[in-house]
C-alpha positions in Angstrom: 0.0 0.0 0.0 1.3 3.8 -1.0 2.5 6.0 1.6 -0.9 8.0 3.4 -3.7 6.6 1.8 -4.4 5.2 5.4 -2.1 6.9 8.1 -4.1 10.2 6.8 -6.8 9.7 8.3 -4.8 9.2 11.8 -2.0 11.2 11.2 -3.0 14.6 13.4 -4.2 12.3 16.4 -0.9 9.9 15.6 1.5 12.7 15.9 -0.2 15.1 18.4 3.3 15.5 19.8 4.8 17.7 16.9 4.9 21.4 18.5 3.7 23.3 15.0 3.1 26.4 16.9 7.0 26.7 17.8 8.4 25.5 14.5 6.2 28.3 12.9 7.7 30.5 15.1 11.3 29.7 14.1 9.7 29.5 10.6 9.3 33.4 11.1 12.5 34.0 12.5 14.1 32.9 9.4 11.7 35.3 7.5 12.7 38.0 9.2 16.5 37.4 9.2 16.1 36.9 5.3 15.1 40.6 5.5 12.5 39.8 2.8 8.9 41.1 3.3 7.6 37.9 3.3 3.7 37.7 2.7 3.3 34.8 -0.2 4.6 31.1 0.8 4.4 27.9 -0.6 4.3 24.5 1.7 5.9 22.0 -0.2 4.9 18.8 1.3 2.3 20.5 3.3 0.1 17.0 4.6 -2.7 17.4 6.7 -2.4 21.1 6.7 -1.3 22.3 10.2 1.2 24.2 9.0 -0.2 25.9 6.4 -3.4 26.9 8.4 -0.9 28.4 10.8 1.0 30.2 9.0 -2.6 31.3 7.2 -3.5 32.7 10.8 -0.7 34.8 10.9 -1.7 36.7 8.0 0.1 34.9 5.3 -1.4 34.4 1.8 -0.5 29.9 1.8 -0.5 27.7 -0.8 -0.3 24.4 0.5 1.1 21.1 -2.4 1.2 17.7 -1.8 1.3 14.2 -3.0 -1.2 12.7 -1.3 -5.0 13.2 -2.1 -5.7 11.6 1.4 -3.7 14.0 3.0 -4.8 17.0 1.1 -8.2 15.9 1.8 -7.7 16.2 5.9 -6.1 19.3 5.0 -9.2 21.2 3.0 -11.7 19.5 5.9 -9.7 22.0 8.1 -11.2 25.0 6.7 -13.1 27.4 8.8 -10.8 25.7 12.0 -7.9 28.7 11.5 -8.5 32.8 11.0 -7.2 34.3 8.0 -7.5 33.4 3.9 -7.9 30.1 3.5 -5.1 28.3 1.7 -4.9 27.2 -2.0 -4.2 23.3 -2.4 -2.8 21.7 -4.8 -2.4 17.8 -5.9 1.4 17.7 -7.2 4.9 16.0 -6.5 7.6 17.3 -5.1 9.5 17.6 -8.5 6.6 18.1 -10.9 6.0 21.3 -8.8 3.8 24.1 -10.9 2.6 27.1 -9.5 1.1 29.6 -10.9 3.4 32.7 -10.2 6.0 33.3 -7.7 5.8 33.3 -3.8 7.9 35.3 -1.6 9.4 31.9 0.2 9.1 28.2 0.2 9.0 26.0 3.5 9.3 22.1 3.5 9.1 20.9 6.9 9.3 17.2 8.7 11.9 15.8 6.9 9.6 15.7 3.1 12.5 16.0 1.5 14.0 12.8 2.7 11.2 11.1 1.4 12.6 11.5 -2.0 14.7 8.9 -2.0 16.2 9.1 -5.9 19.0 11.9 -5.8 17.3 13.6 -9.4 13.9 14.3 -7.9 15.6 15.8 -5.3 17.7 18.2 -7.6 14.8 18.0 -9.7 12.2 19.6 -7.2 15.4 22.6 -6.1 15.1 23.8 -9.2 11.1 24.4 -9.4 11.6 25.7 -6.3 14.2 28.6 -7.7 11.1 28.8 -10.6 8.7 29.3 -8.2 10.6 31.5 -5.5 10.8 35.3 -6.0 14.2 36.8 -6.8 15.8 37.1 -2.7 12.9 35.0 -1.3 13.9 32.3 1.0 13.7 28.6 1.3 13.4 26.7 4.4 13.0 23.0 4.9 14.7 20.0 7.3 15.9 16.9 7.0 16.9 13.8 9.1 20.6 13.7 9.5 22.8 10.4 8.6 23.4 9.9 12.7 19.2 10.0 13.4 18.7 6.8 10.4 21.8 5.0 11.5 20.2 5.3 15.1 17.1 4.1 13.5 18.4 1.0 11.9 16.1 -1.9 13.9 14.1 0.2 16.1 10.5 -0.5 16.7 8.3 2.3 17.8 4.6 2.1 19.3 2.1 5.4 19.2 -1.6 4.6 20.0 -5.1 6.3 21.2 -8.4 4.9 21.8 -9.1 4.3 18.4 -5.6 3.6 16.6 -2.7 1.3 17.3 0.1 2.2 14.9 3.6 -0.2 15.4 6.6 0.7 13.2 9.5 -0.9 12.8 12.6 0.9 10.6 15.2 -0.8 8.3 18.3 1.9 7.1 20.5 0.0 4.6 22.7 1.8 1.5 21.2 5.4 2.6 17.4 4.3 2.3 15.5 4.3 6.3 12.4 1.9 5.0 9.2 2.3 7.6 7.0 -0.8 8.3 3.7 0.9 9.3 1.3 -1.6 10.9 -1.7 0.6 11.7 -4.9 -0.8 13.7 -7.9 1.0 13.7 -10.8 0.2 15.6 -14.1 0.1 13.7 -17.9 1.0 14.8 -18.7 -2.7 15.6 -15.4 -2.4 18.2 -13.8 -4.7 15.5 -10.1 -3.9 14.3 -9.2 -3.1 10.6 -5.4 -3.4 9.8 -3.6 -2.1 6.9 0.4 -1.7 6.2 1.8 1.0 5.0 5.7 1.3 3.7 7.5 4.6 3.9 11.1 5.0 2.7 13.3 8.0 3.4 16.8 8.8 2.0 19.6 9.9 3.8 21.6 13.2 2.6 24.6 14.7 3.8 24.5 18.6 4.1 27.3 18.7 2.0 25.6 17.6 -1.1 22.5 19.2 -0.4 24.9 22.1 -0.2 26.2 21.6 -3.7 22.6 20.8 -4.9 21.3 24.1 -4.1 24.0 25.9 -5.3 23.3 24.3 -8.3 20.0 25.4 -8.7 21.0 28.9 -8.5 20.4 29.5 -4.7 22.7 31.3 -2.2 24.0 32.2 1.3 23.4 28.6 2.3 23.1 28.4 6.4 22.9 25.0 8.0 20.7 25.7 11.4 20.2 23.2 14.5 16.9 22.0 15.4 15.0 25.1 15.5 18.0 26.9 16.5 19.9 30.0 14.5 22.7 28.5 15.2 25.1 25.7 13.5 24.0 22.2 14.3 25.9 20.7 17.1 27.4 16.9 16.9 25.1 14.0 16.8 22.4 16.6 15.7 19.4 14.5 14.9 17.4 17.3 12.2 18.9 20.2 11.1 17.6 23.1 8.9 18.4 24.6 5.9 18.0 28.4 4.6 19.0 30.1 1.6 18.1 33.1 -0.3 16.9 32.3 -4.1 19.5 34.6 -6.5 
């Protein structure tokens, strides 16, 4: 089974632990060191939504684009939840992005980018981006560092709630973390449904991430700590990436 066409409809209540509320906040404080009046911005990647109905709440004008139907669909059911414009969604990978104009800056958060685990689709989907991003706008996105997937390598992890049971066990082998998702969900009859899902993520260094966006015609590369301004510190687990598009 394809990645989200089940965990979608568990995902918020699954990972009810993510603090969106301070990651938007150090979202902002890369806006503003940018020095870019920032009031267009794309989420690349954007899932359920959270994000994107946050930032929409704090007066930005969001687009939100996705691969998943599922998840867009949780996403648009959001509307009327958040104050400010609602968002425009769009249905489209990663590297086949296609906007119709420009934003001011470009977020990918929760380590989306590692989900593309072929090296092209990854240099691929920089340069939309640079298409897509407004001479000196900004892009921001995270990633899982090579020290969080080797940590990974045959862990098993548990999350449940009254109504779902999710167990998922992780694989890391030749630079490729591969999820096994068994997700329980308990049905109106108190019956259980289970479904698999299997996720793969691909681990990449900073340093050709570095050369990738340089490729692509981006600058002034910085290479943040967890939401920190500052340069990641050893054994780092995520770390963040900001650069201005020339």
């Amino acid at each position: 089974m394809s990645c989200y066409e089940q965990l979608a409809a568990c995902y918020d209540t699954l990972t009810g632990d993510v603090d969106y509320v301070r990651r938007a906040d150090y979202l902002e404080r890369l806006f503003r060191r940018s020095r870019l009046n920032v009031h267009t911005v794309l989420d690349l990647a954007c899932g359920t939504g959270t994000m994107t109905w946050l930032l929409a709440g704090r007066g930005y004008e969001m687009i939100g684009v996705d691969g998943s139907e599922n998840m867009l669909a949780a996403a648009m059911e959001k509307r009327g939840t958040a104050e400010g414009e609602k968002p425009l969604f769009l249905h489209q990978s990663m590297p086949r992005l296609d906007l119709y104009g420009t934003v001011d800056a470009a977020v990918c958060c929760l380590d989306s980018l590692n989900y593309l685990t072929r090296p092209a689709d990854v240099r691929r989907t920089l340069e939309r981006l640079r298409l897509f991003i407004a001479p000196g706008g900004v892009l921001i996105f995270d990633v899982n560092t090579p020290e969080k997937f080797r940590a990974l390598d045959g862990q098993v992890f548990l999350d449940e709630t009254e109504e779902t049971y999710c167990v998922w066990r992780a694989e890391y082998s030749r630079q490729v973390c591969t999820y096994y998702l068994d997700l329980f969900r308990r049905r109106a009859d108190g019956s259980w449904k289970r479904d698999l899902e299997i996720h793969r993520e691909r681990c990449y260094t900073p340093e050709q991430l570095t050369a990738w966006l340089q490729e692509a015609g981006f600058g002034r590369i910085r290479i943040h700590g967890e939401e920190r301004m500052g340069a990641p510190r050893a054994g780092e687990q995520r770390i963040y990436f900001s650069c201005i598009r020339l």
